[in-house]
C-alpha positions in Angstrom: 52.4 -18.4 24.0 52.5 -20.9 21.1 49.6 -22.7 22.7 47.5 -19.3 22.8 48.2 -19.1 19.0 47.6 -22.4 18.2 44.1 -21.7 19.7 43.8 -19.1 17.9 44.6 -20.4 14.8 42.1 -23.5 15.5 39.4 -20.8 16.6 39.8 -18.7 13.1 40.0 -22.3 11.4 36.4 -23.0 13.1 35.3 -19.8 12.5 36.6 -20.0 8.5 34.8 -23.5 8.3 31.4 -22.7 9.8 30.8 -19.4 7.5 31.9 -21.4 4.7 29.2 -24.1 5.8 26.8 -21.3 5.9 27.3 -19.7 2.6 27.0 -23.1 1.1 23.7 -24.0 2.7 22.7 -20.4 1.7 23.9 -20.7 -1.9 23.2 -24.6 -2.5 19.6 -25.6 -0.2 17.9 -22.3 0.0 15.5 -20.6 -1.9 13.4 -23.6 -0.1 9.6 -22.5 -0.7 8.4 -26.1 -2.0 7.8 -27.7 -5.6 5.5 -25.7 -8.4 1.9 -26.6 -7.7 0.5 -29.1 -10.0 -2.5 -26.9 -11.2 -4.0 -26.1 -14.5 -5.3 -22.5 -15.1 -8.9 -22.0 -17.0 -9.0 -19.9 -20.0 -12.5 -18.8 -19.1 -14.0 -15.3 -20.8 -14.4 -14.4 -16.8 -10.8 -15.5 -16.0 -9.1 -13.9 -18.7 -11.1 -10.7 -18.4 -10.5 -10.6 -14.6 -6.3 -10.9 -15.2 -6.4 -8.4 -18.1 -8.1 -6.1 -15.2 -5.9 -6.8 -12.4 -2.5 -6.8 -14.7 -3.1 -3.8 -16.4 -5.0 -1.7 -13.6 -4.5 -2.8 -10.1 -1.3 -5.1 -9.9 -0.1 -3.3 -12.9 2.4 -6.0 -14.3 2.1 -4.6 -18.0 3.6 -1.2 -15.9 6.8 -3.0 -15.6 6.8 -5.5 -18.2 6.7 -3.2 -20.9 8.4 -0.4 -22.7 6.7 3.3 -21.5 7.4 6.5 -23.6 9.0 8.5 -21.3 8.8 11.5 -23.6 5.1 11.7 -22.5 3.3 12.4 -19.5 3.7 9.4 -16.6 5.3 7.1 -18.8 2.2 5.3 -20.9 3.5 2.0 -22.1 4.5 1.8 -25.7 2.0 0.7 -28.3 3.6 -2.9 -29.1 5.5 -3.6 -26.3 2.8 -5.5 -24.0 4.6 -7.9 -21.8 7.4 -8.2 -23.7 9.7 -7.1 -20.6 13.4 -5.4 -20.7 12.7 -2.4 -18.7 16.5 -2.1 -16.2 16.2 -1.7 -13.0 19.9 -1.1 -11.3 21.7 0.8 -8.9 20.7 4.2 -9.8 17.0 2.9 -8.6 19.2 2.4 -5.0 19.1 -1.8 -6.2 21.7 -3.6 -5.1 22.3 -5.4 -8.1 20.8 -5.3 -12.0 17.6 -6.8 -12.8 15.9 -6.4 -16.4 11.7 -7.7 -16.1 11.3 -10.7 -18.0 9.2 -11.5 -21.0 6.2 -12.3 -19.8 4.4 -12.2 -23.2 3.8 -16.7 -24.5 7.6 -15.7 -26.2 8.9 -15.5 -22.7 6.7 -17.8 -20.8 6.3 -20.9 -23.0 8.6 -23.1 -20.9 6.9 -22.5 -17.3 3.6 -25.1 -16.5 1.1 -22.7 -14.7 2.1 -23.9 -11.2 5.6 -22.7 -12.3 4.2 -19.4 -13.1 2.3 -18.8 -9.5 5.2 -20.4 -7.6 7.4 -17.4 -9.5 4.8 -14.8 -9.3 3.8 -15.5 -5.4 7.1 -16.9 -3.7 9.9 -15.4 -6.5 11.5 -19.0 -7.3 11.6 -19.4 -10.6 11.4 -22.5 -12.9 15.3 -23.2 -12.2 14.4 -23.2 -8.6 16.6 -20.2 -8.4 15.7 -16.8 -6.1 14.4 -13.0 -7.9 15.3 -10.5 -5.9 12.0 -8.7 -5.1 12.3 -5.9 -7.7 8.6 -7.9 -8.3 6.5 -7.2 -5.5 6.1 -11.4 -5.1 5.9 -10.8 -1.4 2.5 -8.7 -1.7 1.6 -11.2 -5.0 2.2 -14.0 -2.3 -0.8 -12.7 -0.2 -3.1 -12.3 -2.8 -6.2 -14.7 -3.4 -4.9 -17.8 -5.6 -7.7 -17.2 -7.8 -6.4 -13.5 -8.6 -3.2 -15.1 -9.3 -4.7 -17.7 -11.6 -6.4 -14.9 -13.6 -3.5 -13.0 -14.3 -1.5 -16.2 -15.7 -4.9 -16.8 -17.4 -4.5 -13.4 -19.2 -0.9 -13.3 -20.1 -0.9 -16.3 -22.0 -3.0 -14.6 -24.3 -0.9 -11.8 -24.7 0.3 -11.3 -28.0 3.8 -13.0 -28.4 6.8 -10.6 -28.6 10.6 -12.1 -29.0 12.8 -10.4 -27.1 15.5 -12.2 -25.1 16.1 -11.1 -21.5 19.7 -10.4 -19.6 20.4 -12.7 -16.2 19.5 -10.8 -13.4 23.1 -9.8 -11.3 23.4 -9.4 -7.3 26.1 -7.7 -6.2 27.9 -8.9 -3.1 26.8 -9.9 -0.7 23.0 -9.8 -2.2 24.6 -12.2 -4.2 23.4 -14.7 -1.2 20.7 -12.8 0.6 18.6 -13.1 -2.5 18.5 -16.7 -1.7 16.9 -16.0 2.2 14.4 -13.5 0.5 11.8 -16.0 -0.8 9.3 -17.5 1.4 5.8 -19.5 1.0 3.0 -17.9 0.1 0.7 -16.8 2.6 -2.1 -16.6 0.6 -6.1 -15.1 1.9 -9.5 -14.8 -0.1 -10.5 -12.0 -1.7 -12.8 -9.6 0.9 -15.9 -9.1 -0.2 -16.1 -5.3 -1.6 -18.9 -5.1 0.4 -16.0 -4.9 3.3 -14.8 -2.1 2.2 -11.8 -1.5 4.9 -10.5 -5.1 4.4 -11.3 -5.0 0.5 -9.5 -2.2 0.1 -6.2 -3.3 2.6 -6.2 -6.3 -0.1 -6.0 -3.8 -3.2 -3.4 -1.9 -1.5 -1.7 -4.8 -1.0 -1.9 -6.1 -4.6 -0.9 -2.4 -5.9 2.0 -2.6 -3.7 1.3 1.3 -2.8 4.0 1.2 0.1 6.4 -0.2 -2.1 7.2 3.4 -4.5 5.5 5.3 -1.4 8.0 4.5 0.8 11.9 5.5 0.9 14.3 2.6 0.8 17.4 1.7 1.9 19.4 -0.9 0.0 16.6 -1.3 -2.5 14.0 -2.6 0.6 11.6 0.1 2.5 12.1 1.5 5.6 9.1 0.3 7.2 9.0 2.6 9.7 8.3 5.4 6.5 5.5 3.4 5.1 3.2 5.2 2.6 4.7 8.7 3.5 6.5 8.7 0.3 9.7 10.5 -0.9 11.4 8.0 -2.4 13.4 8.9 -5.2 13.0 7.8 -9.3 15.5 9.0 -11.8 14.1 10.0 -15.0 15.5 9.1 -18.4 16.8 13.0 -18.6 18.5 12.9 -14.9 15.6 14.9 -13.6 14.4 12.8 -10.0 10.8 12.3 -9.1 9.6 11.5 -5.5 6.3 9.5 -4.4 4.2 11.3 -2.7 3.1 11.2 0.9 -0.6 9.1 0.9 -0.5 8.8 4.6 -3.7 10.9 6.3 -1.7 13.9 7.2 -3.6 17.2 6.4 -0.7 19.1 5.8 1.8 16.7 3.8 -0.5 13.7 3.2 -4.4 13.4 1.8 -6.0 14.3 4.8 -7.6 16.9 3.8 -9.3 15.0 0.4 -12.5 13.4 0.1 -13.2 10.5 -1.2 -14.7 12.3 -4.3 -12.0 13.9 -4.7 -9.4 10.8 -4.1 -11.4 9.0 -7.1 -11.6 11.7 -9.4 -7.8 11.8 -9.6 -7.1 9.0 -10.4 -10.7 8.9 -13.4 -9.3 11.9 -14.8 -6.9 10.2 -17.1 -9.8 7.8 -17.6 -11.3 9.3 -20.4 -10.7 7.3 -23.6 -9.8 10.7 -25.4 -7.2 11.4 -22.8 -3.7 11.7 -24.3 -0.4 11.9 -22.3 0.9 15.0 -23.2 4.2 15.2 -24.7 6.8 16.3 -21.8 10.3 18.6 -22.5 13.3 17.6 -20.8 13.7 19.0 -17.5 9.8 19.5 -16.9 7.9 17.7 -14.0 7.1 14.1 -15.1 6.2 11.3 -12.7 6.7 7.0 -12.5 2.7 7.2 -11.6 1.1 4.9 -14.3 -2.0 7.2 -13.9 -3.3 5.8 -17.3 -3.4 2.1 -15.8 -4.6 3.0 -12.5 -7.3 5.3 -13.9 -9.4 2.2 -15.4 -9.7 0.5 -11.6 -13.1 0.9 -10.8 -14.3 3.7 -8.5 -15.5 1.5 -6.2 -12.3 -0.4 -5.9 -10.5 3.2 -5.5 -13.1 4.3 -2.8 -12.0 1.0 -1.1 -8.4 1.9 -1.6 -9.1 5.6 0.1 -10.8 3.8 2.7 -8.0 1.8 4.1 -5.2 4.9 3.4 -7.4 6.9 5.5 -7.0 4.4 8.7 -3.2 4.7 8.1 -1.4 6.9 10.8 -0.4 10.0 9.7 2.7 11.6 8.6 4.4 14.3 8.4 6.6 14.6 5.6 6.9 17.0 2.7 7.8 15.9 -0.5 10.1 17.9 -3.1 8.4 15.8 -5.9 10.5 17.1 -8.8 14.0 18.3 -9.0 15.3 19.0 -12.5 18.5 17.5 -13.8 21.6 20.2 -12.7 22.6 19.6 -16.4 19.3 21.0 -17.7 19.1 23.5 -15.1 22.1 25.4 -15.8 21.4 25.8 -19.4 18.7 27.5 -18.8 
C-alpha cells in the first residue's frame, strides 16, 4: 500500500512539474511571431489618402479608436476624439478580461518604428513583445495586403495628436495565458484586383471583419459554425442590447431577397454630407453599425462586398435586434 502511494505521490509530483513547465513556456517564450520588420513607411499623398480611406471606412479603426456619441444615431465618433483611443471593452461585451483601445493618434504611437506598428496591427505583439487579446481584429489585419497595412500606419501618423493615457489591458484567468497562444504570423495576400469582384470582395470582408460583430460568441471568440448569421449581442450605454444582424443569403432571416441596388444604397444613405445622426432617447432602437464610416466605401467596393455575402450558405436565424433596458421599460 505505501508503495501504491508513493507512486502516486511521484505521479502528482510529475504531473505538478510538467504543467508548471508548460505555463512557464506559455507565459515566458510565447507570443513567438518573429522580430518587427525593419521597414520604413512612405508618407506619399497616395499612401496617406489610401489609409485615411481604409481606417475610417473599410477597416474602420477610427470606429474603435475613438470616442462615439452614443446619444445619437449608430454611435458617430466624437468631433476631437480621432484616434485618441479609451473606448472599454469588458465582460459585459462577453470578453474575458478588460481591454481599453489604445491611442493610436502620434501621442500614443511615438515610441513604435513602423515595423513595430504592422507587427502589432497584423500578428497582435506589441512593441514589449507582449500578446493583445484579439479585441483588434489582427487576425483578419494579418491577411491583408502589406501595402494596405502600410497605408493605414501612413495615415495615423498624421492624425492630429491627442494626450490621453491608456489603462493595461487585464486577462482574467486562465486567458491570462491563452492570450499568449493567440498570436500567430501573418499570413499576408495581394490585394485582388476589383476587377475580381468575388475575390475582391472576400478580401474587403475580411478587412471589415463582417463575421466578427455578425457572428455570436462564446468567451469573447465566434462560434464559427454561426458565421455571418448574426445575433450577437451589444449593450448600449442605457442597458438597452442590440443584435447584428443575419447577412447570410437566407430570404427569410438574411439578405436574400436584396439586390445589389439595394445592398449599396443602405449603406450610401448616410452618405450624404448633410446627413446628421439623429439624436436618440434612451430606451429607443440604436445600433453599434458605424453606418456613417461604412457609407463613404465606394459602391463598387460595397457591390464587391454583396458579391462575396451572396456566395455564403444560408441561414436561418431571426434576429430580435433591439430589446430595451427592463429599467426603461417599466417606467414606461
Amino acid at each position: 500500500m505505501r508503495k501504491v502511494l508513493k507512486f502516486l505521490g511521484y505521479l502528482v509530483l510529475l504531473v505538478i512539474i510538467a504543467v508548471a513547465g508548460l505555463l512557464t513556456y506559455v507565459k515566458l517564450a510565447l507570443p513567438n511571431v518573429g522580430p518587427a520588420p525593419d521597414m520604413k513607411v512612405a508618407m506619399t499623398p497616395e499612401n496617406i489618402e489610401r489609409g485615411r480611406y481604409l481606417a475610417n471606412s473599410v477597416t474602420v479603426c477610427m470606429d474603435c479608436h475613438s470616442s462615439r456619441d452614443w446619444s445619437k444615431f449608430s454611435g458617430p465618433v466624437v468631433p476631437g476624439t480621432l484616434g485618441k483611443g479609451g473606448e472599454l471593452f469588458d465582460q459585459k461585451y462577453g470578453f474575458p478580461g478588460s481591454y481599453t483601445s489604445r491611442n493610436i493618434t502620434p501621442a500614443g504611437i511615438s515610441r513604435y518604428t513602423d515595423g513595430e506598428l504592422f507587427r502589432v496591427i497584423t500578428t497582435g505583439v506589441d512593441k514589449d513583445g507582449k500578446a493583445m487579446f484579439p479585441v483588434m481584429p489582427y487576425p483578419y489585419y494579418g491577411s491583408m495586403d502589406p501595402e494596405d497595412i502600410k497605408c493605414i500606419i501612413a495615415y495615423i501618423r498624421t492624425l492630429q495628436p491627442v494626450e490621453n493615457k491608456i489603462p493595461e489591458h487585464q486577462n482574467d484567468f486562465p486567458m491570462n495565458f491563452i492570450v499568449n497562444t493567440i498570436p500567430h504570423k501573418a499570413t499576408p495576400q495581394t490585394r485582388p484586383p476589383a476587377s475580381d469582384k468575388l475575390a475582391y470582395g472576400a478580401y474587403l470582408v475580411n478587412a471589415a471583419g463582417c463575421v466578427e460583430c455578425h457572428t455570436q460568441v462564446k468567451q469573447g471568440q465566434i462560434i464559427k459554425e454561426l458565421a455571418f448569421s448574426g445575433g450577437r449581442e451589444f449593450p448600449l450605454p442605457d442597458g438597452s442590447t442590440v443584435r447584428s444582424a443575419n447577412i447570410t443569403p437566407d430570404e427569410g432571416t438574411g439578405i436574400g431577397t436584396w439586390s445589389e441596388q439595394a445592398f449599396v444604397n443602405r449603406f450610401k444613405a448616410y452618405a450624404d454630407s448633410s446627413y446628421q445622426s439623429p439624436s436618440i432617447s434612451p430606451g429607443t432602437f440604436n445600433t453599434w453599425m458605424p453606418w456613417t464610416m461604412y457609407s463613404h466605401m465606394t459602391a463598387e467596393d460595397l457591390a464587391a462586398i454583396y458579391t462575396y455575402l451572396r456566395t455564403l450558405k444560408p441561414a436561418t436565424h431571426t434576429v430580435i435586434k433591439f430589446t430595451p433596458a427592463p429599467a426603461l421599460t417599466a417606467s414606461r
